[in-house]
C-alpha positions in Angstrom: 16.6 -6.8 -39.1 14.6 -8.1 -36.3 16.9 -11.0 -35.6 19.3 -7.9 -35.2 16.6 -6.4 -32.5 16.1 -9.1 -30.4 19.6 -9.6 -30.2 20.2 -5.6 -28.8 17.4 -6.5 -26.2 18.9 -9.6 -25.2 21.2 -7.9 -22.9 18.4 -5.7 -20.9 16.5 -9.1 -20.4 19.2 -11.7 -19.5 18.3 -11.7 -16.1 15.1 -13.4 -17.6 17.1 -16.9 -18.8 18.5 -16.9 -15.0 16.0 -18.4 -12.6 16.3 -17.1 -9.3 16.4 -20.9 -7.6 17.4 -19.7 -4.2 14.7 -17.6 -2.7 15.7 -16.3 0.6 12.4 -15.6 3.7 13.4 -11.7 4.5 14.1 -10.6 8.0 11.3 -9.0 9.8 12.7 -9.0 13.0 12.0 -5.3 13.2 8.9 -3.2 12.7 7.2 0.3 12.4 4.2 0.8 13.1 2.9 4.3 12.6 -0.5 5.7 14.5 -2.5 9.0 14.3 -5.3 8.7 16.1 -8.1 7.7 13.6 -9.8 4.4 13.2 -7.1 2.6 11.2 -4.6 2.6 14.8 -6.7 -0.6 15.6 -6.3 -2.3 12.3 -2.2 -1.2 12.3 -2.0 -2.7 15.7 -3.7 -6.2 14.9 -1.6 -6.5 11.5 1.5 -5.4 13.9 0.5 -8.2 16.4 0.2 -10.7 14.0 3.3 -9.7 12.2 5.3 -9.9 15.5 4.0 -13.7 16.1 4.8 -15.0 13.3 8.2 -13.6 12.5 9.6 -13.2 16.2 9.7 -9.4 15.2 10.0 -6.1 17.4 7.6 -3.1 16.9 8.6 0.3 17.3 5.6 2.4 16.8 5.9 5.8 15.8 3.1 8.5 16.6 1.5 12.1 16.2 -0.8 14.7 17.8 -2.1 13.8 21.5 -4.5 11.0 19.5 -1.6 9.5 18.6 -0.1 9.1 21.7 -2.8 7.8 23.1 -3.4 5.0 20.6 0.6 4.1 21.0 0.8 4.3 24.4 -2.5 1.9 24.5 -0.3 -0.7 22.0 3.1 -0.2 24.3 0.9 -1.7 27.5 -1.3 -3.9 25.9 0.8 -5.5 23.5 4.4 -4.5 24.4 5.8 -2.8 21.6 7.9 0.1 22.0 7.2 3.4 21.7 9.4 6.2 20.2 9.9 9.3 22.6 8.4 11.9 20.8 6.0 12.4 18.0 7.1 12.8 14.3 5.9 16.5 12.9 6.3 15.7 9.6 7.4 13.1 6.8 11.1 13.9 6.9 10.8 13.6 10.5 9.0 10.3 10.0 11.7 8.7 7.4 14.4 10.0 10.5 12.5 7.8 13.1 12.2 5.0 10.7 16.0 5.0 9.7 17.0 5.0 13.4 15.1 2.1 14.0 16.4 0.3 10.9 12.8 -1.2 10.6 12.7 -3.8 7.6 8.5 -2.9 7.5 6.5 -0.5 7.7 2.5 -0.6 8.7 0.7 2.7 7.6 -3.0 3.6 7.0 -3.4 5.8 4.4 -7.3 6.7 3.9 -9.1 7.5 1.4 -9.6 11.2 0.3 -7.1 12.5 3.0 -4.2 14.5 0.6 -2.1 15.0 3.8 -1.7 11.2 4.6 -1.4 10.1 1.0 1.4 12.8 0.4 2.8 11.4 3.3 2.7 7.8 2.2 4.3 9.2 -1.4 7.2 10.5 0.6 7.8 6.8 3.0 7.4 5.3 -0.2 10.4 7.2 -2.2 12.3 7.9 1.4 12.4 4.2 3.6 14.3 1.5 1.8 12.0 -0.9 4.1 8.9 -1.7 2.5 5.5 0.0 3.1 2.5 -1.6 4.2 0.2 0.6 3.1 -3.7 -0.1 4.3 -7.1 1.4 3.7 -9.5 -0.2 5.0 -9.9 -2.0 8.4 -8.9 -5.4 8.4 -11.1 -8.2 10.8 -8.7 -10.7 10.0 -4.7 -10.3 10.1 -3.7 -13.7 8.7 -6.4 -13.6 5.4 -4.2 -10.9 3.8 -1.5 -13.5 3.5 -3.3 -16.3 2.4 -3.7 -15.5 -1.7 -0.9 -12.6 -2.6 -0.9 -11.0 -6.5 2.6 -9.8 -7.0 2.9 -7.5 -10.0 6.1 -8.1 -11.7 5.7 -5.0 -14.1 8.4 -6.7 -16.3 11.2 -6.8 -13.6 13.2 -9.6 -13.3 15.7 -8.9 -10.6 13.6 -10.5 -7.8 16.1 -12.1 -5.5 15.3 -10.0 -2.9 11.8 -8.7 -4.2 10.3 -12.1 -4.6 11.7 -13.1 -1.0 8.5 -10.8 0.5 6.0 -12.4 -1.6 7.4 -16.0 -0.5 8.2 -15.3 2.9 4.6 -13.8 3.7 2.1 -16.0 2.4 0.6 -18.0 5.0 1.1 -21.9 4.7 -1.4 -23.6 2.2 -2.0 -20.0 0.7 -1.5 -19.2 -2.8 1.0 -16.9 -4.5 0.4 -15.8 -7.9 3.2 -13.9 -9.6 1.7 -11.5 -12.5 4.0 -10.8 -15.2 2.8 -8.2 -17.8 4.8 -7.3 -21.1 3.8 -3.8 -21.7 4.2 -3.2 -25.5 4.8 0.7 -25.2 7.8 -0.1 -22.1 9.4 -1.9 -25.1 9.1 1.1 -27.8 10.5 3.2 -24.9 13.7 1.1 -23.9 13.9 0.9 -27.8 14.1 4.4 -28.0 16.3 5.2 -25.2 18.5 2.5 -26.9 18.4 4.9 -30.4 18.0 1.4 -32.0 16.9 1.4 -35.9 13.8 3.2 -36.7 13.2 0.6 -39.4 11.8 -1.9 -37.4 8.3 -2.8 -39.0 4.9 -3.8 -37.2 5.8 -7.5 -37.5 9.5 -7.1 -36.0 8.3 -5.5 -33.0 5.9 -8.5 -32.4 8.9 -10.5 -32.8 10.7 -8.7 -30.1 7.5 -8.9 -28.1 7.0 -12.4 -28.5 10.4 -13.3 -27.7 10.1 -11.4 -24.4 7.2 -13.3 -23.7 8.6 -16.4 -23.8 11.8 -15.7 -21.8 9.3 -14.1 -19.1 7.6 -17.7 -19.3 11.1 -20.0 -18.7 11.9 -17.8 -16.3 8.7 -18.1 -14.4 8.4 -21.3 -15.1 11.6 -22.1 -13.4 11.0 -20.1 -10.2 7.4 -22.1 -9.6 9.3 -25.2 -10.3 11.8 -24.0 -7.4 8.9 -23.6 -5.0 7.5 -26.9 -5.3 8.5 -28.1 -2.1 6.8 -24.7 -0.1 3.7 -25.6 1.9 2.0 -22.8 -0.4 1.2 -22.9 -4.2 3.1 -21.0 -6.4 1.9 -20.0 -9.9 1.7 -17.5 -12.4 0.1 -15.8 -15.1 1.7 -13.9 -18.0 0.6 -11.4 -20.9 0.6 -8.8 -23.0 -0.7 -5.3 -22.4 -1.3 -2.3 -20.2 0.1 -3.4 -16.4 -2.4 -1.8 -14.5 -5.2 -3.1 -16.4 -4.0 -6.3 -16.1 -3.4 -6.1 -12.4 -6.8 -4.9 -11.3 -8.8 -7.5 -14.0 -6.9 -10.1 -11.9 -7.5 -8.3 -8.4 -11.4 -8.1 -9.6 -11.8 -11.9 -9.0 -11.9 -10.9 -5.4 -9.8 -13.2 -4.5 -6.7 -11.9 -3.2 -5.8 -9.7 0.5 -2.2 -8.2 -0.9 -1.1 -6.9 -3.5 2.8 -6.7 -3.9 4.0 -3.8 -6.4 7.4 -2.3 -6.9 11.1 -3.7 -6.0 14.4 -3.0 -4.8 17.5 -1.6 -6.5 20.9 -1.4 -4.4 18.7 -1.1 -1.2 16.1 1.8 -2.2 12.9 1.6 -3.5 11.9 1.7 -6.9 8.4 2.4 -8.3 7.3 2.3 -11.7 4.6 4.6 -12.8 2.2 2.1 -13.2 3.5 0.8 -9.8 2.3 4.2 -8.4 -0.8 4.0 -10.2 -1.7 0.1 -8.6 -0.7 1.5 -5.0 -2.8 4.3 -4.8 -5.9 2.8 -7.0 -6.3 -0.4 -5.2 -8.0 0.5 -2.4 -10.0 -2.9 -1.2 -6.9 -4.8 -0.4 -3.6 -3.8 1.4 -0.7 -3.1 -1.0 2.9 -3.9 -0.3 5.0 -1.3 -2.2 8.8 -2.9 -2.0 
């Protein structure tokens, strides 16, 4: 029975006995930067500068309401980035900008306690294929977000592209810890959906658990053995549990400036619930939702 169960998930988690070896630095050659007029603009415009030095990029900041404007039209003389021509009245109008600009990141403050904005950030999230940039707090320092980056896994193992983010941002001699938690109720789900034997007993599923585990592991394994020669470190930590406690008991060390959630499917966005959770809970550290 339970050889017959790891053998029906064997197929959901090949992707896991297939190291990604050829991790490719992603394009940033464009960015969005979005302003409104509060206390954040500053913050957004220092990550933006930063950004554009290190990865040759273009910024096309997009604005609202006369403070705004004001803020964007202080970035487009001081800094040179480009403004758009009128201001964005809501999301939708937003995610239209964006796509016109084919930006491949976007920089948006998303306060605390402000429904509107965090609604708003919801609906970049599900709507830009780009990646979101989402910040809280002000940041003194650009280039200490990048040095030490938790990316949460969540279980997902098609990371060509997704890992390529995590990689291709970490400063040089930074750290880059990839976080991969087995969640032991994902796997009753999938089991579920599959309409697989109800039969299974207590000690099959930890079979099927196990066994997950260590194909997580090799794979893992593999990809930090592909990054040896990166002037960063790449390692990683793996378990069993729920994915969000796991991610903020790691985050609570204090010693991280990013935290990387989500990934990519056929160019759009995909977030997990417990990716949602992570990228509106973490609040002391930028979050990259992919």
């Amino acid at each position: 029975m339970r050889e017959r169960a790891i053998e029906q998930f064997e197929s959901i988690f090949e992707r896991a006995s297939i190291p990604v070896l050829d991790i490719l630095e992603p394009s940033l050659r464009r960015l969005s930067v979005v302003l409104t007029g509060d206390q954040l603009d500053k913050t957004l415009v220092r990550t933006a500068r930063y950004l554009r030095g290190r990865f040759e990029s273009e910024v096309q900041v997009h604005w609202s309401d006369a403070g705004g404007h004001e803020a964007a039209t202080a970035a487009g003389r001081s800094d040179g980035f480009t403004l758009e021509t009128s201001p964005f009245e809501s999301a939708a109008a937003l995610i239209g900008q964006i796509a016109l600009t084919h930006s491949q990141m976007v920089l948006y403050a998303a306060p605390e306690n402000e429904d509107k904005r965090i609604a708003e950030a919801d609906a970049l999230v599900k709507g830009v294929a780009a990646p979101i940039l989402l910040i809280r707090r002000p940041i003194a320092e650009p280039p200490a977000v990048f040095r030490a980056i938790l990316h949460s896994l969540s279980g997902n193992f098609q990371q060509t592209e997704n890992f390529s983010y995590s990689f291709g941002l970490v400063e040089d001699g930074g750290a880059l810890r990839l976080l991969h938690t087995v969640d032991p109720g994902e796997v009753a789900a999938v089991r579920e959906a599959m309409k697989l034997t109800t039969d299974i007993s207590e000690e099959d599923e930890q079979d099927v658990l196990d066994e997950l585990t260590r194909r997580g592991e090799r794979y893992l394994k593999a990809v930090v053995a592909a990054s040896r020669e990166q002037p960063y470190e790449v390692n990683y930590r793996l378990g069993v549990g729920d994915i969000v406690e796991a991610a903020r008991k790691e985050l609570a060390s204090g010693s991280y400036g990013l935290l990387v959630v989500g990934h990519h499917e056929e160019g759009h966005s995909r977030i997990t619930a417990a990716d949602y959770q992570l990228m509106h809970l973490v609040r002391e550290i930028p979050v990259l939702a992919l």
